[in-house]
N, C-alpha and C positions, 0 to 999 in steps of 0.2 A: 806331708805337704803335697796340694796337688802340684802337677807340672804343668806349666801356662804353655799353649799351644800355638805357635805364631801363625800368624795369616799372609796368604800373600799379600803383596803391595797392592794387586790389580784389585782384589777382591776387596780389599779397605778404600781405595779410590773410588770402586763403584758405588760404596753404603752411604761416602761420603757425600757424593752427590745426590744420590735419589735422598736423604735428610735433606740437604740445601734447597732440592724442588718441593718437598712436602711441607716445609717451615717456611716458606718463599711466597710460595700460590696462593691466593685466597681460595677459600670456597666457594661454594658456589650459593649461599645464605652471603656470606660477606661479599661476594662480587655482586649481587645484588642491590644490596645497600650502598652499593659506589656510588652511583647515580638517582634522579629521581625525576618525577614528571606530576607536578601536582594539579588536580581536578580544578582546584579552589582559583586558581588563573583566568579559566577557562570562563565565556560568557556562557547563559543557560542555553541561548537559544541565537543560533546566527542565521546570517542572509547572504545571500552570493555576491551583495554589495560590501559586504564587512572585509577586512583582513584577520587574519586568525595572528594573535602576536600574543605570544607567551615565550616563556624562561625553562630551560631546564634546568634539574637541581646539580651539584657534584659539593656535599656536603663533607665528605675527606679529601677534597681537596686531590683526586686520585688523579694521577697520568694518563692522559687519552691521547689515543691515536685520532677519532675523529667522531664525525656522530653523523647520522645519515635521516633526513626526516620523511616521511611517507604518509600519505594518506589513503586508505583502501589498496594497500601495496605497490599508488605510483608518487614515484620520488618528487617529494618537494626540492629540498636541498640539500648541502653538505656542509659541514664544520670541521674546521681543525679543533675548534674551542667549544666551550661552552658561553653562549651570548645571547641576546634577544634575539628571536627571530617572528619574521614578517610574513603573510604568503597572502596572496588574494585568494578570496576564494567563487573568482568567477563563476568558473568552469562546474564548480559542486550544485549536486541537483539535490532535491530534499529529499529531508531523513535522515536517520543516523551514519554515521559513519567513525573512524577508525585512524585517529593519528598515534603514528608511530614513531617513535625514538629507538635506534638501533645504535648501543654508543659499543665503538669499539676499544678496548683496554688491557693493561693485564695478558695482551696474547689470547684474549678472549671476546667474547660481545653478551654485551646485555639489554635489555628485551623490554621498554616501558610504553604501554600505551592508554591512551585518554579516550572517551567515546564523546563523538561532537556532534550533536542536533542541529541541521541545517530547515530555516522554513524558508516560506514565499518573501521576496523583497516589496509586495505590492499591498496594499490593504485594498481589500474589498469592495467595490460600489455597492448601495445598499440599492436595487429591482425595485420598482413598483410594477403593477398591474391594472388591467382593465377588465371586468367580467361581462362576457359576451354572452352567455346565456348558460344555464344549468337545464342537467339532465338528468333523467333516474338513473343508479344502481343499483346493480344484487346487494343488497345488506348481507348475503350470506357469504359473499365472494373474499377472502383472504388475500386482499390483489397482494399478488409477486411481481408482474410485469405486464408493461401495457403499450401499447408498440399499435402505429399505423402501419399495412404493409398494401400496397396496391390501393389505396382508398380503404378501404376494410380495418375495422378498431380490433386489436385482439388481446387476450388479456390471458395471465394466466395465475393460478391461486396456489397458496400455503397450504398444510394441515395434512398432516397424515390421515389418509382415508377420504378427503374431500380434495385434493388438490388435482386440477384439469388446468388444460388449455382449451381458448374456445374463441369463435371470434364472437363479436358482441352487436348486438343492433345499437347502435349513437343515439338513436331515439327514444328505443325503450329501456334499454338497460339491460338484455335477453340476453344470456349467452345461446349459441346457436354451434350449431358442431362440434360437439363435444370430444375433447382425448382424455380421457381418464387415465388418471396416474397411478400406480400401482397404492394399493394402503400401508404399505412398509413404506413408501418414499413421502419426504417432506419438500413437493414441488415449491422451484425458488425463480426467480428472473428466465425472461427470454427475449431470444431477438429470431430476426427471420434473417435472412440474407440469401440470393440466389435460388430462391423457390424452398431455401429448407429454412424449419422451423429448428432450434437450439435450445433447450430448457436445460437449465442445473436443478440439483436438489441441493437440502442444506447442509448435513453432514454424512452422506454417504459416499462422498466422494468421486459423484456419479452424476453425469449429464448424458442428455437422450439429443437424438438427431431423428425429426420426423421431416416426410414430405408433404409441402404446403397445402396441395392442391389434395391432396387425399387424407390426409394424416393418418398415414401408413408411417408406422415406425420403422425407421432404416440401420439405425446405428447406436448403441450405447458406448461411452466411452469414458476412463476414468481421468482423474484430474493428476499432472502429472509433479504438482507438490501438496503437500500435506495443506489446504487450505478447507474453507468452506467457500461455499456457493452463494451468493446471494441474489445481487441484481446486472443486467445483463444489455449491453447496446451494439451498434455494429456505424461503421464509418463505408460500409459499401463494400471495403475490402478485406477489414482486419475485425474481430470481434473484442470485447472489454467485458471485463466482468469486475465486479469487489467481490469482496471477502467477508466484511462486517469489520475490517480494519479501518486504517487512513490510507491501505491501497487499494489501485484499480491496475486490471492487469492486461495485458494484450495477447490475445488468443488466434493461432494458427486457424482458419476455418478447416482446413483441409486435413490438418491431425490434429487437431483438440490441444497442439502444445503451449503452453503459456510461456510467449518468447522473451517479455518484459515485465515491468513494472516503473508505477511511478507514487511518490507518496505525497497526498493530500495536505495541504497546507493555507489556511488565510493570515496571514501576514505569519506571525512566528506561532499561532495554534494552529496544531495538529488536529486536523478532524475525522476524528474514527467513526465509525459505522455507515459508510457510504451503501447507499442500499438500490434502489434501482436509478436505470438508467435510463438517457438520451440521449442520441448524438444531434446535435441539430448547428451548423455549421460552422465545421470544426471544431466547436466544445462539446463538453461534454457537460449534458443539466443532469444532476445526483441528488437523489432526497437523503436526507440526513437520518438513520434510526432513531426515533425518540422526537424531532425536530421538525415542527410543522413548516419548514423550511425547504429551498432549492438553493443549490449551491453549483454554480457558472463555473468551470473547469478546464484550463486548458490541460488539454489529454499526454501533450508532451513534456511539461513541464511539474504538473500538481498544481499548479500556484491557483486559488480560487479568486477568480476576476470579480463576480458579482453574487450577494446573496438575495433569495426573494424571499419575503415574508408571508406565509399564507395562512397564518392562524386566523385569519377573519373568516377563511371559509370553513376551515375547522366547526368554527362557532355555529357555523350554518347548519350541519350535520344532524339530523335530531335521533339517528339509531344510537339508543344507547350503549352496545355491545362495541360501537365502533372504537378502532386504533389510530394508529397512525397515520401520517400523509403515504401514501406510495404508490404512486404511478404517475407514469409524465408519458404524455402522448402525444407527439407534436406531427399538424396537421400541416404540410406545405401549400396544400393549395388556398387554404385560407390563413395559412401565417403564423396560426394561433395553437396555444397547448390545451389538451384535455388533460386535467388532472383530479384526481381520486385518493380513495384510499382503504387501508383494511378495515372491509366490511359497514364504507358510509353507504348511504343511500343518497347518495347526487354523486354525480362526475358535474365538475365546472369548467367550462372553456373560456379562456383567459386570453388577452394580448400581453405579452411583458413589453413596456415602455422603456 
């Protein structure tokens, strides 16, 4: 027969307890499941006029200490309970964002969050126009960007291997001072600001800095998030660029940093492929990828004020080869926009009424 070996007291007290905590605690799969935050509450698509009012779940019925609610990590509210809760959502600017549920319990916290689509609270004004006179185009030209700077129309093109900047006779259609783009890059939007020229490329994550008056290349510089390059405007101080997304971004002139962003929106649709640009007081006019369209933007907020319709001059275009609408070139001393597109053969000057 063996002989049973007694234990101390202390050493039977300590086993007793660390059982008691291990049979006691949930896990961390069970603590989990305490709480819950369901998608299916949620509307698809809000507005800074809406309030966000939904329920969290506590489906065992579990003990809580409290629950703390957050959105993009600033604190809406707190709960001792679980109850409706209400928030406005003034202050929220569009796009996605990030509600959180941090419930605390158990001597622990767990961790639920819902993703919430914010649009524009305003619909649309639908642009009419007035056609002031038509002008030749290079049919061969790829426009990227079309910009007045000084009086002078300047344009610049797509295509690997064919893509320049150049400014352009209004008259004939000519390009005239040619910058050649290298054949590896696929030139995208530009603006001028302060005697320099600004051109992006599409995916090389690479924009060039020339001077106006000579187009002598001064600066290459890379993009300082993972985006693309598209179409490109400037407000005098600050410069804007898209992406081919539903954002436009705001560009440091002085380091090429992109300090913000804001995202595209007419009433609750999201409008992606914002392609070149214009600033023309205080908004911003964007032609749409694919859409023979302009679309009214204010620059601070996304929310698109007004859309113009220009598929009639579309219809006008007789080069076969031609693409889409893009270039907007607003002329101040007569009011009016020149607008274009890849590879028509007219540029049109318009009034928007």
């Amino acid at each position: 027969m063996k002989k049973l070996v007694s234990q101390p007291i202390s050493q039977l007290c300590t086993l007793f307890i660390a059982l008691a905590v291990c049979s006691c605690h949930p896990s961390r799969e069970e603590l989990e499941g305490l709480f819950t935050l369901d998608e299916q509450q949620f509307e698809a698509v809000y507005t800074s006029n809406d309030k966000l009012t939904f329920e969290a779940g506590n489906p065992s019925k579990a003990v809580l200490d409290s629950v703390v609610y957050s959105l993009d990590g600033q604190v809406l509210g707190r709960s001792k309970q679980i109850s409706k809760m209400t928030f406005p959502l003034t202050q929220a600017s569009t796009g996605y964002h990030f509600l959180k549920a941090l419930f605390y319990a158990e001597k622990d916290t767990v961790s639920k969050s819902v993703r919430v689509e914010i649009g524009s609270p305003i619909e649309p004004k639908i642009l009419h126009f007035t056609l002031v006179k038509k002008y030749p185009h290079d049919p061969a030209a790829f426009t990227e960007g079309y910009e007045f700077y000084n009086g002078e129309l300047w344009e610049s093109t797509g295509q690997k291997g064919s893509s320049y900047i150049a400014k352009v006779n209004v008259n004939t259609g000519v390009s005239e001072s040619k910058i050649p783009l290298e054949a590896s890059y696929f030139g995208e939007g530009i603006s001028i600001l302060n005697g320099k020229i600004y051109q992006l490329t599409w995916q090389d994550n690479l924009g060039f800095i020339y001077d106006a008056k000579t187009g002598k290349r001064l600066k290459s510089f890379s993009y300082d998030k993972a985006i693309e390059g598209w179409g490109m405007t400037n407000d005098g101080k600050q410069l804007y660029h898209s992406d081919g997304t539903e954002k436009i971004w705001t560009m440091d002139p002085e380091t090429q940093k992109l300090t913000q962003s804001v995202n595209v929106y007419a009433g609750k649709q999201k409008i992606k492929s914002i392609n070149e640009l214009e600033w023309v007081q205080g908004k911003i006019y964007g032609n749409i990828w694919q859409k023979d369209a302009i679309a009214v933007i204010d620059p601070k907020t996304g929310y698109v004020e007004g859309v113009l319709d220009l598929s009639t001059l579309r219809a006008q275009v007789k080069n076969n080869e031609a693409e889409v609408l893009n270039g907007i070139a607003y002329r101040k001393e007569t009011n009016t926009f020149f607008v274009t597109g890849k590879n028509w053969d007219s540029t049109f000057e318009i009034k928007i009424n």
